[in-house]
Backbone as XML, in Angstrom:
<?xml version="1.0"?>
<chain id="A" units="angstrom">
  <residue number="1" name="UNK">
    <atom name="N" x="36.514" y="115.578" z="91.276"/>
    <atom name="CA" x="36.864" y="116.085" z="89.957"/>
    <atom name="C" x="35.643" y="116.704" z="89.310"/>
  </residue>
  <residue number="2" name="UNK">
    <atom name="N" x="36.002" y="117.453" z="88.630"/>
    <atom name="CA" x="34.845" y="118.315" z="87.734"/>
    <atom name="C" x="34.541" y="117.836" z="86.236"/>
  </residue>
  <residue number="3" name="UNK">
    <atom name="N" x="33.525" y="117.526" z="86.383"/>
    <atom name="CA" x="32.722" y="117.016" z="85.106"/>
    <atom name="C" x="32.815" y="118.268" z="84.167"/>
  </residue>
  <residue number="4" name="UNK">
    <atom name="N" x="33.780" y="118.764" z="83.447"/>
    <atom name="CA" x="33.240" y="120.076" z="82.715"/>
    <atom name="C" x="33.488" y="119.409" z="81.041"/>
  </residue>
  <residue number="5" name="UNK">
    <atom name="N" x="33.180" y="120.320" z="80.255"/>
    <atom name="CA" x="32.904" y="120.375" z="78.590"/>
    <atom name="C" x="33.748" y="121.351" z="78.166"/>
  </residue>
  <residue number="6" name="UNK">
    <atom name="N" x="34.483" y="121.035" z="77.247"/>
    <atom name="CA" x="35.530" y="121.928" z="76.366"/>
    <atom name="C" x="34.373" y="123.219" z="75.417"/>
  </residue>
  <residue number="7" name="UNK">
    <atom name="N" x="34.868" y="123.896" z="74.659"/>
    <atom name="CA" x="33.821" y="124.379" z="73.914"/>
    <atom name="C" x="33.197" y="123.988" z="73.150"/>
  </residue>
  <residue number="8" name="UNK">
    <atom name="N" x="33.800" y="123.174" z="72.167"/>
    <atom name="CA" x="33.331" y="121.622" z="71.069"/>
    <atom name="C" x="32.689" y="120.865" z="71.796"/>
  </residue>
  <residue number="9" name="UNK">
    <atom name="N" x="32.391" y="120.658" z="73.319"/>
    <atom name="CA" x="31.601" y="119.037" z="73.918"/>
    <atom name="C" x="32.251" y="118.475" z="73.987"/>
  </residue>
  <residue number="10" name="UNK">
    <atom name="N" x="33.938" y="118.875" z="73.744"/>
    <atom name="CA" x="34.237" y="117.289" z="74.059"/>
    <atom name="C" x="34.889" y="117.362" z="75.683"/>
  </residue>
  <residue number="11" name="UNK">
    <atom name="N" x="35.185" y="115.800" z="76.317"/>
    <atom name="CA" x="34.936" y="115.793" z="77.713"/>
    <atom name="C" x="36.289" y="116.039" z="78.433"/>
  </residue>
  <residue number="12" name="UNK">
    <atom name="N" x="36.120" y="116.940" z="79.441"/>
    <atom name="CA" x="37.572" y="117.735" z="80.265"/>
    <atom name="C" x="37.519" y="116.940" z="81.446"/>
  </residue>
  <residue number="13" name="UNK">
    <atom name="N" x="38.151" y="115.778" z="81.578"/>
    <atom name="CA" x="37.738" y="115.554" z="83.187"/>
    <atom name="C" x="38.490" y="115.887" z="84.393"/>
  </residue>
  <residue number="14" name="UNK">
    <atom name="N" x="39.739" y="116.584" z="84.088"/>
    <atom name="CA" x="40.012" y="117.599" z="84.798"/>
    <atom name="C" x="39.901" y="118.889" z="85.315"/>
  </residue>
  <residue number="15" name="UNK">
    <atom name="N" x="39.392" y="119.180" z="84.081"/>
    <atom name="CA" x="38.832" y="120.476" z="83.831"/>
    <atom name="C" x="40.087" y="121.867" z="83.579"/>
  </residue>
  <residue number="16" name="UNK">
    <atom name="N" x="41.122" y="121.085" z="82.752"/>
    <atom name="CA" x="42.285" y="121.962" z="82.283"/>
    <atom name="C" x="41.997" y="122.819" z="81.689"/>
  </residue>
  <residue number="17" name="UNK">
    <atom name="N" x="40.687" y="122.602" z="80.920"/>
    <atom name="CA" x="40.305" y="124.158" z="79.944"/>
    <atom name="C" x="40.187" y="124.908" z="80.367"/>
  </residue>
  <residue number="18" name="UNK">
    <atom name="N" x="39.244" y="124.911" z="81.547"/>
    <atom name="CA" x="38.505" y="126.115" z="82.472"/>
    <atom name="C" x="39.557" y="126.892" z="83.144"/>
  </residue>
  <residue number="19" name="UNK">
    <atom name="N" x="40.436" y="125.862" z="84.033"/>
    <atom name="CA" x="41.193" y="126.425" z="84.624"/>
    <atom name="C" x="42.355" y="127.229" z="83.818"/>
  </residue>
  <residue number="20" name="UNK">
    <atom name="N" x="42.476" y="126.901" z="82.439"/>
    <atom name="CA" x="43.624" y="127.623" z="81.740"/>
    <atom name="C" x="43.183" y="128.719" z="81.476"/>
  </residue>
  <residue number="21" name="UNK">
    <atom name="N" x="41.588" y="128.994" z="80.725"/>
    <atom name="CA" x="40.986" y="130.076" z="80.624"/>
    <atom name="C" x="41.256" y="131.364" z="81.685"/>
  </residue>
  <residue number="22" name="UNK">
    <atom name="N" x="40.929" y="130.476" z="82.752"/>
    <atom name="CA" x="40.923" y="131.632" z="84.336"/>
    <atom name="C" x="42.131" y="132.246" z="84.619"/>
  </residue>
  <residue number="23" name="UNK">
    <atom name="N" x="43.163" y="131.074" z="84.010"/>
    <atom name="CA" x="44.637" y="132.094" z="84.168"/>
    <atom name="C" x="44.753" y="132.634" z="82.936"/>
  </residue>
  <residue number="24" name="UNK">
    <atom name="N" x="44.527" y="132.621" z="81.929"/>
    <atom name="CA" x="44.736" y="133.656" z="80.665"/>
    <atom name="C" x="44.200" y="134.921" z="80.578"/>
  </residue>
  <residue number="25" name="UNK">
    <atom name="N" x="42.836" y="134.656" z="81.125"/>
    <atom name="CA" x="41.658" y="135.867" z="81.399"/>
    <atom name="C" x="42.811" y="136.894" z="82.804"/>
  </residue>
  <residue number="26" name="UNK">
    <atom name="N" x="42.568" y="135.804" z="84.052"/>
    <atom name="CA" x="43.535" y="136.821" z="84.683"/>
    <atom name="C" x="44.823" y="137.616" z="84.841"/>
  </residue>
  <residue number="27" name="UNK">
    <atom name="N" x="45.421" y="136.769" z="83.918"/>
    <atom name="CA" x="46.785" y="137.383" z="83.239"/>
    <atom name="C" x="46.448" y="138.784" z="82.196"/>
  </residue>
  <residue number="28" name="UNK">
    <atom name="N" x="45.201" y="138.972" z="81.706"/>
    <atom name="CA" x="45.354" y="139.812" z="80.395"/>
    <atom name="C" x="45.587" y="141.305" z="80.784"/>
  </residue>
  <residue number="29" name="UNK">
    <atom name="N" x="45.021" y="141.821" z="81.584"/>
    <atom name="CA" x="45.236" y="143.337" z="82.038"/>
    <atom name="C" x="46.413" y="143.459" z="82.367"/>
  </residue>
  <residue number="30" name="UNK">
    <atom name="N" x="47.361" y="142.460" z="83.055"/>
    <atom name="CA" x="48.637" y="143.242" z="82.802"/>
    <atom name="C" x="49.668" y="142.973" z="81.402"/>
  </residue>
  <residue number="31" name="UNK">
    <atom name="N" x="49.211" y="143.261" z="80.605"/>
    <atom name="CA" x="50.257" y="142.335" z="79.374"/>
    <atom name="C" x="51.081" y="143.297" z="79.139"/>
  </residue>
  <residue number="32" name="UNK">
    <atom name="N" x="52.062" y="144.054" z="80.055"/>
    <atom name="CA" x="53.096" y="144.382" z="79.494"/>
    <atom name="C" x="54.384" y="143.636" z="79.570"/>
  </residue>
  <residue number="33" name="UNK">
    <atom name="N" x="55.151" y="143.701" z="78.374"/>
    <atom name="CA" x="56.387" y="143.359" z="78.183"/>
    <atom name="C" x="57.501" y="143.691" z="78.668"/>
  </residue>
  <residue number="34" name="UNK">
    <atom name="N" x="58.310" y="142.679" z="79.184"/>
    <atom name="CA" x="59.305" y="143.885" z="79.701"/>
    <atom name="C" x="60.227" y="143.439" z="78.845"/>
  </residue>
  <residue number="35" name="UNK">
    <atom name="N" x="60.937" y="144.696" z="78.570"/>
    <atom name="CA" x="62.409" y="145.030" z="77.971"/>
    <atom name="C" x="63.266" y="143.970" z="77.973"/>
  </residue>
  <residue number="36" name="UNK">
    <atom name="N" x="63.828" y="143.662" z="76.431"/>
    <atom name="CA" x="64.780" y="142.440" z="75.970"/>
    <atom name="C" x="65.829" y="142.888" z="77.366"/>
  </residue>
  <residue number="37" name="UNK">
    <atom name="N" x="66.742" y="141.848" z="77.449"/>
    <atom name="CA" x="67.838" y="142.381" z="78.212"/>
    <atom name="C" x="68.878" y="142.524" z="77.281"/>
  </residue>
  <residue number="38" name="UNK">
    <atom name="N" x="69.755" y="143.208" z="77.204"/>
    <atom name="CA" x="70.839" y="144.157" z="76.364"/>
    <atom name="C" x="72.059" y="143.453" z="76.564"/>
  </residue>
  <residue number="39" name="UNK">
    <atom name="N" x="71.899" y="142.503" z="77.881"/>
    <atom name="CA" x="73.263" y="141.465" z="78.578"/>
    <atom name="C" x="73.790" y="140.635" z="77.439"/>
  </residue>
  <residue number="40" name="UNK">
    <atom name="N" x="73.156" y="139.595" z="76.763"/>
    <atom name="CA" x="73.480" y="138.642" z="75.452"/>
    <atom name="C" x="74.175" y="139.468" z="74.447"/>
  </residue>
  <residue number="41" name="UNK">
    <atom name="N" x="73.297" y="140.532" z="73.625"/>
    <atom name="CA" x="73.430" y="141.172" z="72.596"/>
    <atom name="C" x="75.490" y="142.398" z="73.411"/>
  </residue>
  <residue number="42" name="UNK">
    <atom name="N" x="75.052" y="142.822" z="73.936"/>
    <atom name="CA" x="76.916" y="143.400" z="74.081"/>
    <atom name="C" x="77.477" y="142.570" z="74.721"/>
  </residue>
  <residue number="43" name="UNK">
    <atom name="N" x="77.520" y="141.283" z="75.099"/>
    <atom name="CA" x="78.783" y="140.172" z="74.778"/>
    <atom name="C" x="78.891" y="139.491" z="74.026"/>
  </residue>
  <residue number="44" name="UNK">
    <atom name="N" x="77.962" y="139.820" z="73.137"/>
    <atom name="CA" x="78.531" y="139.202" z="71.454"/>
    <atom name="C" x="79.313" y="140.067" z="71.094"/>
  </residue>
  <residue number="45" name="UNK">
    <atom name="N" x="78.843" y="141.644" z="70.963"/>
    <atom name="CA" x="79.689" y="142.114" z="70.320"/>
    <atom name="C" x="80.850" y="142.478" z="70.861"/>
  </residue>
  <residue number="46" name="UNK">
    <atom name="N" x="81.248" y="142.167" z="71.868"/>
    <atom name="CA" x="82.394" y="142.251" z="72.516"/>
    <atom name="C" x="83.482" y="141.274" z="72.423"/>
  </residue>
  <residue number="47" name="UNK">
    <atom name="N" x="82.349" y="139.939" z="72.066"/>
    <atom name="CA" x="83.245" y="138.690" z="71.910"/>
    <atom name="C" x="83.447" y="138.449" z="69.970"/>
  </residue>
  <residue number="48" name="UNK">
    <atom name="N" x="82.892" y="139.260" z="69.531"/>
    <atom name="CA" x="83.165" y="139.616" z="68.394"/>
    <atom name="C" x="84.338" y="140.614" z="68.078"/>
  </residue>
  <residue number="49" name="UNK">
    <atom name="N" x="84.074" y="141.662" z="68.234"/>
    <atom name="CA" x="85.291" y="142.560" z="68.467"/>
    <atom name="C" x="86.250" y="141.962" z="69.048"/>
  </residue>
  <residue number="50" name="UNK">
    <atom name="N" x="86.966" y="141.790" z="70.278"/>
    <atom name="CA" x="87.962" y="140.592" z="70.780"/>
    <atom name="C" x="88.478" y="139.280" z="69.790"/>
  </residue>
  <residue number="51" name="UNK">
    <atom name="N" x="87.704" y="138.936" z="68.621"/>
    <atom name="CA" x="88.193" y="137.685" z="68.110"/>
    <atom name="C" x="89.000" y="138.674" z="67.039"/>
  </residue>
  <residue number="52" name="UNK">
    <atom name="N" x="88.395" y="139.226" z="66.423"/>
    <atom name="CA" x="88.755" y="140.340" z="65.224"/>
    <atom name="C" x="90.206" y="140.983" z="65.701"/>
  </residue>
  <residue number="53" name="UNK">
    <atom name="N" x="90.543" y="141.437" z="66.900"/>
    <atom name="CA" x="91.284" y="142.344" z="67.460"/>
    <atom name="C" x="92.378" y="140.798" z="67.695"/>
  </residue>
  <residue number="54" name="UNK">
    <atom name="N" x="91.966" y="139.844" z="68.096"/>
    <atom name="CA" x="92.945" y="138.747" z="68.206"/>
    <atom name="C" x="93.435" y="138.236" z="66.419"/>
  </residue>
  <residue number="55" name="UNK">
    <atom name="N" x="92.685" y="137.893" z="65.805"/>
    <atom name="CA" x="92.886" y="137.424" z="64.534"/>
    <atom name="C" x="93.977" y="138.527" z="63.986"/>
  </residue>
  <residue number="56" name="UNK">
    <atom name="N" x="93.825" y="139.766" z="63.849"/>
    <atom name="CA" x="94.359" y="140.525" z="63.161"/>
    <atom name="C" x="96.000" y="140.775" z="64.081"/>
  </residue>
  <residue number="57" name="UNK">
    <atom name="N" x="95.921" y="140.528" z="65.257"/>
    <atom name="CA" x="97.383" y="140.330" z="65.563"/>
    <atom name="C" x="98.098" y="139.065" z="65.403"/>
  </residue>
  <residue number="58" name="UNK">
    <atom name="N" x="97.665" y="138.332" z="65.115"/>
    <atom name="CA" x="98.412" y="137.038" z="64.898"/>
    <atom name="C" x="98.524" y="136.944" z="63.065"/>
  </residue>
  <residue number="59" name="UNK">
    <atom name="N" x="97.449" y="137.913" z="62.703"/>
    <atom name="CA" x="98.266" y="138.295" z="61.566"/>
    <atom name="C" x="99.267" y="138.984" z="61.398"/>
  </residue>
  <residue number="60" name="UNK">
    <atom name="N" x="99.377" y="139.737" z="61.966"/>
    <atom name="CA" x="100.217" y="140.917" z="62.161"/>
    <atom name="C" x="101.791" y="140.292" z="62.603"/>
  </residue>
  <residue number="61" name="UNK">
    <atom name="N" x="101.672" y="139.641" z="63.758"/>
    <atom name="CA" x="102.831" y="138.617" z="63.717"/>
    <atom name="C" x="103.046" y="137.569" z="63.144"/>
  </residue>
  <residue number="62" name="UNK">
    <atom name="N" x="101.806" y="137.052" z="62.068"/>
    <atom name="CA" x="102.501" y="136.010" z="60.839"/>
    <atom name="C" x="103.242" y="136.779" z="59.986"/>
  </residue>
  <residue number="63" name="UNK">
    <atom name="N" x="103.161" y="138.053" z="59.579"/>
    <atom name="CA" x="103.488" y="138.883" z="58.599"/>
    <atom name="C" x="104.870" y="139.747" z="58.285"/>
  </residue>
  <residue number="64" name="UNK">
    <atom name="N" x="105.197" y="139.934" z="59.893"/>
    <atom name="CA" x="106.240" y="140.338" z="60.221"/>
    <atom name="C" x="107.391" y="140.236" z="60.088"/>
  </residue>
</chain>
């Protein structure tokens, strides 16, 4: 195990800091985002539209 020091001194005896650093550092050049997916957002509104389109016929045949 690695004796290492946080930035404060205080004591890592795993050494989780370092190693988290090394993956944050090596993660940073690619930081692009990729694109929400669009899948969630149009089956709401589909399952929105569909309730509306149901509600309003069962009005339609309460009314009748």
């Amino acid at each position: 195990m690695a004796n290492t020091q946080g930035p404060q001194g205080n004591y890592d005896p795993a050494g989780s800091t370092q190693m988290f650093r090394a993956f944050v550092d090596e993660g940073a050049p690619q930081s692009r985002q990729a694109p929400a997916p669009a899948g969630p957002r149009v089956g709401l509104i589909v399952g929105v539209v569909a309730a509306v389109v149901i509600i309003a016929a069962v009005a339609w045949l309460a009314l009748k």
